[in-house]
VOLUM-76792 format. One line per 3 residues: their letters; for each residue x, y negated, z of N, C-alpha, C, O. Coordinates in Angstrom, 3 decimals, decimal comma. Each point is the difference from the previous one (the first is absolute). Layout:
// residues N
A = X Y Z X Y Z X Y Z X Y Z | ...
//
This chain:
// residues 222
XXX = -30,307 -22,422 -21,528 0,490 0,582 -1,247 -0,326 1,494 -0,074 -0,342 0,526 -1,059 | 0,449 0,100 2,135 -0,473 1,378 0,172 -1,496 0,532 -0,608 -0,161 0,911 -0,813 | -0,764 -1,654 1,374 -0,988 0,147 -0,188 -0,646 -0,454 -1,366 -0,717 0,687 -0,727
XXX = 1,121 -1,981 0,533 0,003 -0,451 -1,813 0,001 1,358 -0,688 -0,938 0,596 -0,530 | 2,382 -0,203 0,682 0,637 0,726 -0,877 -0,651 1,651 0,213 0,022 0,825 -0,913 | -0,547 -0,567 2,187 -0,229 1,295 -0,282 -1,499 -0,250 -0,252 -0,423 0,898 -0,728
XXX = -0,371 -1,626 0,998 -1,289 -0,391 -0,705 0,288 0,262 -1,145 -0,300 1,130 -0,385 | 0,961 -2,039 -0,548 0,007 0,056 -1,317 0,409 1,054 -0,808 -0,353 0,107 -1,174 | 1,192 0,793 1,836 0,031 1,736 -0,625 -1,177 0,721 0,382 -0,167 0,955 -0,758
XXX = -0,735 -1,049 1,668 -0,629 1,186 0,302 -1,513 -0,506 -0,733 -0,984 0,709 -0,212 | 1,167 -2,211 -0,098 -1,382 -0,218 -0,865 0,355 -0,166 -1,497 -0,831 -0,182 -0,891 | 2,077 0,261 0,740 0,217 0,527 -1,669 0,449 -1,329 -0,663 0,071 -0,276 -1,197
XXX = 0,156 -0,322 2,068 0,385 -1,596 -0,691 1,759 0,605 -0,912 0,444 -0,572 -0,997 | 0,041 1,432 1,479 1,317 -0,059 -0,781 -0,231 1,620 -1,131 0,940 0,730 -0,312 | -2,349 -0,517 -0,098 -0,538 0,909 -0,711 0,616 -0,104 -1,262 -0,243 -1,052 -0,591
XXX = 1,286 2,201 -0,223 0,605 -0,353 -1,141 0,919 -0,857 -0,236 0,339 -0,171 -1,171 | 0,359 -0,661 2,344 1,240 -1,027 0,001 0,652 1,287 0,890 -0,414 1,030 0,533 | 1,731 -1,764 -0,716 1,422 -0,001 0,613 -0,013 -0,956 1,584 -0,175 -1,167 0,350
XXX = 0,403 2,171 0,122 0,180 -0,426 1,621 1,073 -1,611 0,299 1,192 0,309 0,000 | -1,384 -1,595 0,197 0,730 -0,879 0,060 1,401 0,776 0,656 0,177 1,007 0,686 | 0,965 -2,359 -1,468 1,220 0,786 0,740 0,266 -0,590 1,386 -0,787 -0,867 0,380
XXX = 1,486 1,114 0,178 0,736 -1,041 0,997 -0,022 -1,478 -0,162 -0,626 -0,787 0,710 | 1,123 0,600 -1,380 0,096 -1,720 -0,190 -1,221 -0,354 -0,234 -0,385 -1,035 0,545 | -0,799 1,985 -1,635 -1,036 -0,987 -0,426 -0,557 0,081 1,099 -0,671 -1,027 0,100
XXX = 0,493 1,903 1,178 -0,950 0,010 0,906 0,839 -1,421 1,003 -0,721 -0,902 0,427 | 1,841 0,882 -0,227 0,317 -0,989 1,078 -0,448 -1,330 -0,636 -0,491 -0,859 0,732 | 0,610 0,674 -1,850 -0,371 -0,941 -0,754 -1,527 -0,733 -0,346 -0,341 -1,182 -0,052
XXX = -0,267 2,238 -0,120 -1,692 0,243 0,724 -0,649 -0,528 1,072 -0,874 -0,853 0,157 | 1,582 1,644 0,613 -0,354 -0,542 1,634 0,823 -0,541 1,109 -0,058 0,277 1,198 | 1,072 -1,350 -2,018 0,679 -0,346 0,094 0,876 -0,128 1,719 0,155 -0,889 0,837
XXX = 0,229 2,286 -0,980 0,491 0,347 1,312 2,018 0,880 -0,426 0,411 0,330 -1,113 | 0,137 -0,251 2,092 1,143 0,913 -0,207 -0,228 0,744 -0,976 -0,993 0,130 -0,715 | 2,372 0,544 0,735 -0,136 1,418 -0,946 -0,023 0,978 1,393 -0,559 1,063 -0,265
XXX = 0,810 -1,104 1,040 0,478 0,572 1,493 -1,701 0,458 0,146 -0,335 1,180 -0,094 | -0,555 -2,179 0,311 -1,273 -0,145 0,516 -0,507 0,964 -1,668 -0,538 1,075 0,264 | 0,633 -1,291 -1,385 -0,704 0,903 -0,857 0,424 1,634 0,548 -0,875 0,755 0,424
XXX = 1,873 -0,476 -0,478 1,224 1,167 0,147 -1,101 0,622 1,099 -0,774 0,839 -0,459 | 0,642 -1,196 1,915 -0,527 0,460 0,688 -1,604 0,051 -0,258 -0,663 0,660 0,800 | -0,139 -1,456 -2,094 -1,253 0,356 -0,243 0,009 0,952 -0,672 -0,847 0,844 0,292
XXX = 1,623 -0,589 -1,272 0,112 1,310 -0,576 0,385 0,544 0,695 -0,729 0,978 0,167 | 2,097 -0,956 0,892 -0,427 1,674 0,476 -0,973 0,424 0,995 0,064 1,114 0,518 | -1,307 -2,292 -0,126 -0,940 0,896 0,977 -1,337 0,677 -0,771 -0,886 0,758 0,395
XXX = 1,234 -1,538 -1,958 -1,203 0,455 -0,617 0,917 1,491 -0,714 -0,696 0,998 -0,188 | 1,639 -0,944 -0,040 0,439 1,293 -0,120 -0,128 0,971 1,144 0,013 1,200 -0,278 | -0,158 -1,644 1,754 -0,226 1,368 0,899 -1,332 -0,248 -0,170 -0,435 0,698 0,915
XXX = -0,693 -1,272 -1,513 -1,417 -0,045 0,300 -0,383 1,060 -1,532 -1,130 0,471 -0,125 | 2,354 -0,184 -1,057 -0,276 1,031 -0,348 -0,300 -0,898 -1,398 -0,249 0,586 -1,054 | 0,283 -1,699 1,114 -0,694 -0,746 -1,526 1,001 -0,487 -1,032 -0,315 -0,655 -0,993
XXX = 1,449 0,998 1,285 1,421 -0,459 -0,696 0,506 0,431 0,282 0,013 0,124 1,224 | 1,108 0,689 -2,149 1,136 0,410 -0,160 1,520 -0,515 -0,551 0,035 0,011 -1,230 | 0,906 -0,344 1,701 1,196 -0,686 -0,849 0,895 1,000 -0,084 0,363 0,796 0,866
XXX = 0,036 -0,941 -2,261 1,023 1,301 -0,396 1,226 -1,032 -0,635 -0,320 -1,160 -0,258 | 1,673 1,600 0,026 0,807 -0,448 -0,341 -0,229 0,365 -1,531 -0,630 0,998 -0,352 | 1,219 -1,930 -0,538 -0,470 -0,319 -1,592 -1,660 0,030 0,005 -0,554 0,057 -1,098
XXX = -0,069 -0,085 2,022 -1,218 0,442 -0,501 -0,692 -1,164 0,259 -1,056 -0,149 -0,614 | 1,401 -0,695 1,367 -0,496 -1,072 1,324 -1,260 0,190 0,750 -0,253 1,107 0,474 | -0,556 -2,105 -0,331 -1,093 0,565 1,075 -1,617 0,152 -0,588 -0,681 -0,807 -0,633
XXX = 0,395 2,093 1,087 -1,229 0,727 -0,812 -1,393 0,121 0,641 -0,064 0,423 1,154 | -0,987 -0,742 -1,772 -1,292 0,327 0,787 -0,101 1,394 0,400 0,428 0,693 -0,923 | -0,807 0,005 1,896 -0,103 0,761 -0,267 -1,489 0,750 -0,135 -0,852 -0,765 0,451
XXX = 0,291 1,964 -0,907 -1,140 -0,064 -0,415 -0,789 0,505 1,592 0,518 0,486 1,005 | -2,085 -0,872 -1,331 -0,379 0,446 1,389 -0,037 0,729 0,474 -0,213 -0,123 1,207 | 0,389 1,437 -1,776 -0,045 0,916 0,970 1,142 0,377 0,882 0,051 1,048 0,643
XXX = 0,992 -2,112 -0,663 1,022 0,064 0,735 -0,033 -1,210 0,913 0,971 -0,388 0,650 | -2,256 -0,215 -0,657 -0,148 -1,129 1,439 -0,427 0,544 1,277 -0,927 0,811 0,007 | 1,619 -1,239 1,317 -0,344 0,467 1,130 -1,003 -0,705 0,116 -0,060 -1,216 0,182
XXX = -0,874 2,076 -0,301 -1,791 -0,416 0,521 0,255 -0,415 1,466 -0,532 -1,037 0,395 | 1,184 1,652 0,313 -0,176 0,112 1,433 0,229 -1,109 0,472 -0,309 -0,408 1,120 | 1,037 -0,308 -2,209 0,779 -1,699 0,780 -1,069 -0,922 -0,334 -0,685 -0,205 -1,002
XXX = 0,800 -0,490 2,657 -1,902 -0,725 -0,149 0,512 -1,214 -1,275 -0,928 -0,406 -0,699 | 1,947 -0,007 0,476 0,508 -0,985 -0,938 -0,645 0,605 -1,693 -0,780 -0,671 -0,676 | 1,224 1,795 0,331 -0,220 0,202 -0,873 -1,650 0,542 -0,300 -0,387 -0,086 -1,165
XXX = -0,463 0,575 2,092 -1,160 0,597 0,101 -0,758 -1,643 -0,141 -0,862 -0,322 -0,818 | 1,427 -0,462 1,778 -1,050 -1,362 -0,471 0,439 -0,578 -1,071 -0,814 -0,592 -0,709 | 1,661 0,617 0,487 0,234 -0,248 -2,041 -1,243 0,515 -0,640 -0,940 -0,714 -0,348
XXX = 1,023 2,335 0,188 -0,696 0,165 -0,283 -1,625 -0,276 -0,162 -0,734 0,041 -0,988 | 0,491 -0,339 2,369 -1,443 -0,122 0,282 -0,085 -1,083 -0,969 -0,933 0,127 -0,793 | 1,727 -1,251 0,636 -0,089 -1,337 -0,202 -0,542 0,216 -1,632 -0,804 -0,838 -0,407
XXX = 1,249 2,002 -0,582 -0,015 0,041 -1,118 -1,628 -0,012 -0,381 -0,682 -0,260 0,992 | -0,025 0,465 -2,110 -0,968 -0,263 -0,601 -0,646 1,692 0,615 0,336 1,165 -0,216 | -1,525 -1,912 1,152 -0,964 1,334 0,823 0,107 1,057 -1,158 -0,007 -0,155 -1,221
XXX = 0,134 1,584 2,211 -0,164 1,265 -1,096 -0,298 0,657 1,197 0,649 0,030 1,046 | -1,917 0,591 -1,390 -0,375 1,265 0,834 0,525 1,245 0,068 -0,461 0,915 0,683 | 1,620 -0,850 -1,524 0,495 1,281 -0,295 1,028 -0,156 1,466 0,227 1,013 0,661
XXX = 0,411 -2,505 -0,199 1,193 0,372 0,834 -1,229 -0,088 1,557 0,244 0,543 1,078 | -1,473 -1,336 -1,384 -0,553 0,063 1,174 -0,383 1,545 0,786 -0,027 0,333 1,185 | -0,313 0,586 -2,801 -0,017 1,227 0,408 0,607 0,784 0,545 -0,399 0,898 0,742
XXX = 1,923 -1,287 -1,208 1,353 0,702 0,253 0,298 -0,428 1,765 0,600 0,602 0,891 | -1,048 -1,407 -0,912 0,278 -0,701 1,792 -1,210 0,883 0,646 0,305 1,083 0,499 | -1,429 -1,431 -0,489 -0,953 0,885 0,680 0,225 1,392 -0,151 -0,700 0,630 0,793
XXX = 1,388 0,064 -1,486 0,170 1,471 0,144 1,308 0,022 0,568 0,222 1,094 0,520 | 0,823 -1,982 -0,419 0,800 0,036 1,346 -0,790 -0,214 1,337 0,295 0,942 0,736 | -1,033 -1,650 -0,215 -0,932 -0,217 0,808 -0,421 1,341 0,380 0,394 0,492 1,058
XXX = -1,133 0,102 -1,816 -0,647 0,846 -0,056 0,606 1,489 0,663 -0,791 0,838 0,431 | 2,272 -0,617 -0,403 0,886 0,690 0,481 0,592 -0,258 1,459 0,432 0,785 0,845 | -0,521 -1,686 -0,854 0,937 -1,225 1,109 -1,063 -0,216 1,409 0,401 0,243 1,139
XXX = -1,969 -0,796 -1,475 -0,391 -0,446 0,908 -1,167 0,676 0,461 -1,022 -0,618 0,298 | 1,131 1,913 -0,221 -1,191 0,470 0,622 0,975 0,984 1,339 -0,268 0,483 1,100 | 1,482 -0,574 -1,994 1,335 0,879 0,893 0,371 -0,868 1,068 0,337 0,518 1,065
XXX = -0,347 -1,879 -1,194 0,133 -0,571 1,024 -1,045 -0,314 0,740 0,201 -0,204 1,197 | -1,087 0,131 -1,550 -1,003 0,091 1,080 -0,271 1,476 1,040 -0,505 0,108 1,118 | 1,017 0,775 -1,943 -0,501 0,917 0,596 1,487 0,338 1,434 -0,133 0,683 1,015
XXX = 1,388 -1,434 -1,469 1,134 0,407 0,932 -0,474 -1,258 0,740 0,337 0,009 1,184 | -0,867 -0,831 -1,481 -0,911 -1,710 1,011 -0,830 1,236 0,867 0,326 -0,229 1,165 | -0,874 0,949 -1,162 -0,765 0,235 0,650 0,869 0,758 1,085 -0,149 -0,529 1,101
XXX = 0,941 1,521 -1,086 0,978 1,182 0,537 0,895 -1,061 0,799 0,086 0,171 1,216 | 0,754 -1,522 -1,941 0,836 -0,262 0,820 0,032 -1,887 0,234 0,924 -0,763 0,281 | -2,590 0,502 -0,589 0,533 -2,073 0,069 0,129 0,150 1,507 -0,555 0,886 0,650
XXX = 1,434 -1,949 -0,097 0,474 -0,178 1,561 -1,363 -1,081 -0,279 -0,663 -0,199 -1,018 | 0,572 -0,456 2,566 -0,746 -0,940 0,148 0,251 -1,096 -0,641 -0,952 -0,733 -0,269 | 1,874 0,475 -0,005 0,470 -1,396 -0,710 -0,920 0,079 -1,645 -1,011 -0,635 -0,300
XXX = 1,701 1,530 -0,463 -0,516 0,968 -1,044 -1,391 -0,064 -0,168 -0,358 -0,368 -1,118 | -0,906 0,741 2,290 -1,252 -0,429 -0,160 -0,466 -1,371 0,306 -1,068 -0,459 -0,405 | 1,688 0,004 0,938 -0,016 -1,616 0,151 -0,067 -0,704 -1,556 -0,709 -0,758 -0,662
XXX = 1,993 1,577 0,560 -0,538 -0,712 -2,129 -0,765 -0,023 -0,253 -0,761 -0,931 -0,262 | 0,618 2,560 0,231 -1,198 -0,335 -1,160 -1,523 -0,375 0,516 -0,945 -0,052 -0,788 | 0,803 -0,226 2,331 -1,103 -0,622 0,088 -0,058 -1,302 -0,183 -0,928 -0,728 -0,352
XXX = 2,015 0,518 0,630 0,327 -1,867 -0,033 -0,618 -0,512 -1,907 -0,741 -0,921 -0,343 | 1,708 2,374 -0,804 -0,423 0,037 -1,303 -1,606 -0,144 -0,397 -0,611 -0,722 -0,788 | 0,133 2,028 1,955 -1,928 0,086 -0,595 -0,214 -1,071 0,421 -0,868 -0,419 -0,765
XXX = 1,098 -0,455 1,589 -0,422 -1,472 1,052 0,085 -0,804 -1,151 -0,918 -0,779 -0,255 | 1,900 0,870 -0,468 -0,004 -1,391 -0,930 -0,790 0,303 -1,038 -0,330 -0,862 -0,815 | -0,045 2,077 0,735 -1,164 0,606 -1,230 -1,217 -0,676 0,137 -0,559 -0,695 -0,848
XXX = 0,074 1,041 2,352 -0,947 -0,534 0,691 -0,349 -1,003 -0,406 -1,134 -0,156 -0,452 | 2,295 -1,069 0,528 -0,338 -1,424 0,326 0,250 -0,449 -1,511 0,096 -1,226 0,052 | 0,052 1,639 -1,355 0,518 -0,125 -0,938 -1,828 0,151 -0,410 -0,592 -1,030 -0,323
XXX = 0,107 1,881 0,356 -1,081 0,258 -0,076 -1,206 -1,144 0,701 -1,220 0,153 -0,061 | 1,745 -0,979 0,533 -0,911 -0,851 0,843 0,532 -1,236 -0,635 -0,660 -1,014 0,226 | 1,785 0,880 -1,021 0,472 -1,084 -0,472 1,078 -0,688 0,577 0,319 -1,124 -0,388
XXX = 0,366 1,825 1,446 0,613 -0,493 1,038 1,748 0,641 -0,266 0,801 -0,325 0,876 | -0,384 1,008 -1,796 0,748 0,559 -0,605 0,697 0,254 -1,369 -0,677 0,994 0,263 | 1,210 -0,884 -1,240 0,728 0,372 -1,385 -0,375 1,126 0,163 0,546 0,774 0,786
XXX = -1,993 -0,360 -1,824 -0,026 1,650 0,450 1,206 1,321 -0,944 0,014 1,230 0,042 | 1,013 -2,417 -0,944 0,695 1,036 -0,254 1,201 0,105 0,657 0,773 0,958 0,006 | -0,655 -2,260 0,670 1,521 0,332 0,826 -0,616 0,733 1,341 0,888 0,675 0,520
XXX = -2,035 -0,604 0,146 -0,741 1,009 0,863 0,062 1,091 -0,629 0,430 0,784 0,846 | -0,626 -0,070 -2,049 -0,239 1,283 -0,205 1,456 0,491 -0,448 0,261 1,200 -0,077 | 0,656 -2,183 -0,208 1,744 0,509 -0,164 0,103 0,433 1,553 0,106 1,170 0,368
XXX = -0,157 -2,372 0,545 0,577 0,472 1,845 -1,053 0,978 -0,009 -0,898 -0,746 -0,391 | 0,409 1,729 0,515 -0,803 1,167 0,098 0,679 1,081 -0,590 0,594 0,808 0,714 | -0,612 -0,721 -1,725 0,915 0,972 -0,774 1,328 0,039 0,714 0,329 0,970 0,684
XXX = 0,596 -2,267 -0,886 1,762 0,015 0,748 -0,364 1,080 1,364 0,557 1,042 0,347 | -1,792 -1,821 0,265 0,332 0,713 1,147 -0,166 0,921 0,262 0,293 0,318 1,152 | -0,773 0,515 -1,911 -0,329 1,611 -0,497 1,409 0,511 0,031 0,511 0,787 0,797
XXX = 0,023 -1,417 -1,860 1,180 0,591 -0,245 1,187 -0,091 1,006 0,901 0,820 0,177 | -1,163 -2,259 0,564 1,225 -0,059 0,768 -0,115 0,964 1,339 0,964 0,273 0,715 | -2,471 0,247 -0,482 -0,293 0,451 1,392 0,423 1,575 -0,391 0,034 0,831 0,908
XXX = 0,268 -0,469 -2,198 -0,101 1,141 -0,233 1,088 0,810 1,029 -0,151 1,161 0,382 | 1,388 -2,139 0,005 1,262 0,520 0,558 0,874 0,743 -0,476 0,602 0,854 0,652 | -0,380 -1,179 -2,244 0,667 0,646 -0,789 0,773 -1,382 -1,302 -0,501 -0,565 -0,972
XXX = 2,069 0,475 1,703 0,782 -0,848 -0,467 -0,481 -0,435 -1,410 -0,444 -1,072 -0,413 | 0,699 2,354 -0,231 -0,062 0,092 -1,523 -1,362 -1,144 -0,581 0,144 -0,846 -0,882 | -1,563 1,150 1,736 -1,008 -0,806 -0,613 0,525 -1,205 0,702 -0,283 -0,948 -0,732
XXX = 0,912 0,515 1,794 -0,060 -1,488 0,496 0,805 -0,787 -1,057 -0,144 -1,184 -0,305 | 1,155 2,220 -0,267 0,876 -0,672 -1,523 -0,946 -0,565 -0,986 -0,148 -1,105 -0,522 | -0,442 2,258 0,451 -1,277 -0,291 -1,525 -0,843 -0,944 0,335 -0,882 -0,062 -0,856
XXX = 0,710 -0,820 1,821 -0,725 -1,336 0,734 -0,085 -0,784 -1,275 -0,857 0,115 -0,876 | 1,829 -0,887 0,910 0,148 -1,227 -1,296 0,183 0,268 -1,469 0,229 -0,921 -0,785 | -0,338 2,293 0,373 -0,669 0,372 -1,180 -1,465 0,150 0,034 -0,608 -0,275 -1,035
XXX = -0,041 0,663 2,053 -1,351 0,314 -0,181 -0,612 -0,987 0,490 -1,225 -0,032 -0,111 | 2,025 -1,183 0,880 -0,923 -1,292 -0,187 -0,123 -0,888 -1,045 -0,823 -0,802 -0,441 | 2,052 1,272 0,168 0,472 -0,776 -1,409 -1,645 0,447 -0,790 -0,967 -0,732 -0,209
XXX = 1,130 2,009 -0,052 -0,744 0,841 -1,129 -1,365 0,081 0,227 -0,736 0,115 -0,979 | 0,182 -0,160 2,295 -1,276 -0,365 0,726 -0,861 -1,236 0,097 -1,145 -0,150 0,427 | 2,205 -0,873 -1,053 -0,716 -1,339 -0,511 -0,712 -0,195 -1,167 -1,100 -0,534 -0,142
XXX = 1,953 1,097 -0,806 -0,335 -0,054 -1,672 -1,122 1,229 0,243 -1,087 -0,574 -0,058 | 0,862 1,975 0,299 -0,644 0,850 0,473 -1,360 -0,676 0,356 -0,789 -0,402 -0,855 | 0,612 0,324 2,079 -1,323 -0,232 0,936 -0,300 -1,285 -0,766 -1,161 -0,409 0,009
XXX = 2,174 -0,316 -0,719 -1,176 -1,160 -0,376 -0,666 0,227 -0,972 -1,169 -0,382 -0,044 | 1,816 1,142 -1,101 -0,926 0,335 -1,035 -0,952 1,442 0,184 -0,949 0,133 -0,774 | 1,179 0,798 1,669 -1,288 0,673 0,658 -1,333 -0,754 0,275 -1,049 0,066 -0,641
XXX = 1,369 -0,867 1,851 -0,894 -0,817 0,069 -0,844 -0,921 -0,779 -1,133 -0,319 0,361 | 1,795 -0,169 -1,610 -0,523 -0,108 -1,292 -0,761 0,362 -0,588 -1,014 -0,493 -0,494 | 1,648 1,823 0,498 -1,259 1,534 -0,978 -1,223 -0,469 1,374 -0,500 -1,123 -0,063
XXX = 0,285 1,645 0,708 -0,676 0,273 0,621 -0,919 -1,152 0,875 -0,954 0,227 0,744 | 1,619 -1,636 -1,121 -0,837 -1,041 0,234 -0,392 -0,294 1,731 -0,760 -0,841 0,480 | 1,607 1,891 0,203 0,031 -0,559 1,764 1,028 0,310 0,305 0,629 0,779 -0,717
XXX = -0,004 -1,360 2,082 0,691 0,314 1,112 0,093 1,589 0,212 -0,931 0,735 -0,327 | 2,122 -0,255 0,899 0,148 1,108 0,239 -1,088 0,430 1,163 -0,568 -0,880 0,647 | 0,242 2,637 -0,357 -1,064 -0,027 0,579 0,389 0,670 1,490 0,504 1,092 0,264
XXX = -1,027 -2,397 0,759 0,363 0,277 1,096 -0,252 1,254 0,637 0,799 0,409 0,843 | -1,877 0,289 -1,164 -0,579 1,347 0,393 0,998 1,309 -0,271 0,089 1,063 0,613 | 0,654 -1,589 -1,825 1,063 1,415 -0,229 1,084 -0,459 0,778 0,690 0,881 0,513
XXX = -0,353 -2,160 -0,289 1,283 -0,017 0,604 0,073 0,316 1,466 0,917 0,492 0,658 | -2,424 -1,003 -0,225 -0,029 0,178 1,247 -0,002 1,860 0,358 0,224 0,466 1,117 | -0,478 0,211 -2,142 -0,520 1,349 0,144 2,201 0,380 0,301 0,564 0,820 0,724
XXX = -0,197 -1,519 -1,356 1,851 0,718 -0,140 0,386 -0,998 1,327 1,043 0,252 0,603 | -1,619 -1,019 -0,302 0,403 -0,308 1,720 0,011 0,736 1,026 0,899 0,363 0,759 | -2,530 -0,085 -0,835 -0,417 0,705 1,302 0,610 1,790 -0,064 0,156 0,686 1,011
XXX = 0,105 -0,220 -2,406 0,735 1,271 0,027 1,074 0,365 0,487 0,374 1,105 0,395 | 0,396 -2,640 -0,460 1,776 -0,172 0,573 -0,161 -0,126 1,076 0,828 0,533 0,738 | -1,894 -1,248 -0,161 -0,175 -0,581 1,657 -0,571 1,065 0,735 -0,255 0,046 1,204
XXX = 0,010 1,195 -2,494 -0,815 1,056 1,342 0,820 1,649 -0,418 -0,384 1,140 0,262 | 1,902 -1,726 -1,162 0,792 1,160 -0,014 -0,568 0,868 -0,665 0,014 1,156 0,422 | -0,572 -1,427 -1,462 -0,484 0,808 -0,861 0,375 -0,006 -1,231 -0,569 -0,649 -0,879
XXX = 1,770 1,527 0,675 0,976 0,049 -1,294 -1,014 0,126 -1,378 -0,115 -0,805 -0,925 | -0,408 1,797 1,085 -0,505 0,410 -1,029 -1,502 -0,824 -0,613 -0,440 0,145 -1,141 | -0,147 -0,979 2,178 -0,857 -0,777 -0,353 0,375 -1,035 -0,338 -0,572 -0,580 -0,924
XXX = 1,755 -0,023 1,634 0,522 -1,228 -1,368 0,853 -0,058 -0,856 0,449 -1,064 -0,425 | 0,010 2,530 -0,073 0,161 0,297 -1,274 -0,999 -0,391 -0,567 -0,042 -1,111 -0,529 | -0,849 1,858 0,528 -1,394 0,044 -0,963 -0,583 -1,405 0,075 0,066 -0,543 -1,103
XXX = -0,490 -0,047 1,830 -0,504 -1,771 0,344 0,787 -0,437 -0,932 -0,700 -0,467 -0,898 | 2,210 0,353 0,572 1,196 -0,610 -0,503 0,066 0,247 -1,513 0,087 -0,894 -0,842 | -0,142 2,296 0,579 -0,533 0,369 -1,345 -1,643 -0,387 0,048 -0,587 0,129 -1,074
XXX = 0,278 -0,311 1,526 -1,496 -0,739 -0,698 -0,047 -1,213 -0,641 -0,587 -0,206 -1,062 | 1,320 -0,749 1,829 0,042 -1,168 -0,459 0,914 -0,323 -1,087 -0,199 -1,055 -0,603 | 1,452 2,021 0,164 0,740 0,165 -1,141 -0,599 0,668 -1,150 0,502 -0,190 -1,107
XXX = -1,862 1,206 1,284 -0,649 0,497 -1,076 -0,677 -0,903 -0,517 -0,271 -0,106 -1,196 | -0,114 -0,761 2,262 -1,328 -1,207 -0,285 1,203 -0,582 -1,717 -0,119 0,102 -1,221 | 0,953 -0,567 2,003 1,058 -1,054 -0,965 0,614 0,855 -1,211 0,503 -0,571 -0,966
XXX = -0,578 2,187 1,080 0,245 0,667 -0,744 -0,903 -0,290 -1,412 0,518 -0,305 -1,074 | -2,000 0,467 1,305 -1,059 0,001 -0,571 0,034 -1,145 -0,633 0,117 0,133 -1,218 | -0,189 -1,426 1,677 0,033 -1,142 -0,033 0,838 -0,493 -1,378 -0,546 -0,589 -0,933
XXX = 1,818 0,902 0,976 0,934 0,536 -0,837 -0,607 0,625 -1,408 -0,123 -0,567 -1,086 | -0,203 1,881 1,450 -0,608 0,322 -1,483 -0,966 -0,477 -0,176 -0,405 0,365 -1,104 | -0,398 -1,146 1,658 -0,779 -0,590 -0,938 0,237 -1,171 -0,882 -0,419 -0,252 -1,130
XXX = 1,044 -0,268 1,777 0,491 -1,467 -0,592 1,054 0,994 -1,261 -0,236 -0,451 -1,121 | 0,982 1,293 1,081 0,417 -0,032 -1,313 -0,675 1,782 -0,815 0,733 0,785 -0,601 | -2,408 -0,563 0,875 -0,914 -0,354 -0,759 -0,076 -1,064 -0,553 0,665 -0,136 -1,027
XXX = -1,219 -0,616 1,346 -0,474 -1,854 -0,339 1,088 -0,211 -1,369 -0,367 -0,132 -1,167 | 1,733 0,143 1,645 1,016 -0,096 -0,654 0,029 0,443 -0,973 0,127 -0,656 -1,034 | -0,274 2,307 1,107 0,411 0,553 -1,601 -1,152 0,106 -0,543 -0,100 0,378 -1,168
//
């Protein structure tokens, strides 16, 4: 019921209606009022509903949805492709992951580079046919972030895999191949040889690539 229901606000299905009440939703999905009660209130901490007294319960508009909640971010994705939010994600990217590569380089423990070789490994073999080269090029990235040794990005994990699916698949689209093992391998060997500042730059390379990528397709567009 959760997911029904917050699907169906964040793709506009309740666009210009009145939010069902209580009863019509238990009635709907024919569950408790107990079991609705608690769907509304997790989609109210996810930021997409509000219930006010006389007022009852309200969409609320987007710019008051927690992007950050992988629930509501894959709603989103789910809605009708727009390059405008693909843009909006890659320029979070764009802030996010050249910083972690570059603290990947200063502080991954051994475990930490184990990722992300284990990540380029499945690049490798993804490339040979022996792999999902986009769930290989998601474990590459995570492990960027998780080796970074900084709590805060190991949080942002399941938003940016979340957001790294819809992302890298339609990159790869524009651009008609697999991600390119040569840049990733270039933000490996920078982390593996403690070189902050070179896999910054390796890291932002491969986000300018997708940067570019980006405006062109909405060239094409407008």
């Amino acid at each position: 019921m959760l997911d029904a229901l917050g699907r169906a606000i964040v793709t506009g299905e309740f666009a210009g209606k009145s939010f069902p009440t209580e009863a019509e939703l238990a009635q709907t999905y024919a569950v408790s009022r107990s079991v609705t009660r608690e769907a509304v209130k997790m989609l109210t901490t996810k930021g997409l509903l509000s219930a006010r007294p006389r007022q009852g319960t309200i969409i609320q508009p987007e710019a008051g949805w927690n992007l950050f909640d992988p629930d509501v971010l894959r709603w989103l994705l789910e809605r009708k492709f727009s390059i405008n939010l693909l843009r909006h994600f890659n320029e979070l990217r764009v802030s996010i992951e050249p910083a972690a590569a570059e603290l990947a380089a200063r502080k991954a423990t051994p475990e930490g580079l184990a990722m992300i070789e284990a990540g380029y490994q499945r690049m490798v073999a993804a490339e040979a046919g022996q792999d999902d080269p986009l769930d290989a090029d998601i474990a590459f990235h995570v492990a960027v972030l998780c080796a970074a040794g900084n709590p805060f990005y190991a949080q942002f994990r399941d938003v940016v895999e979340t957001a790294l699916r819809t992302s890298i698949r339609f990159t790869n689209r524009f651009k008609g191949r697999t991600a390119s093992l040569p840049a990733h391998r270039a933000v490996k060997l920078a982390i593996e040889a403690r070189d902050s500042a070179g896999a910054y730059t390796a890291m932002s390379m491969i986000l300018r690539e997708v940067m570019l990528l980006i405006a062109d397709a909405e060239r094409q567009e407008g």
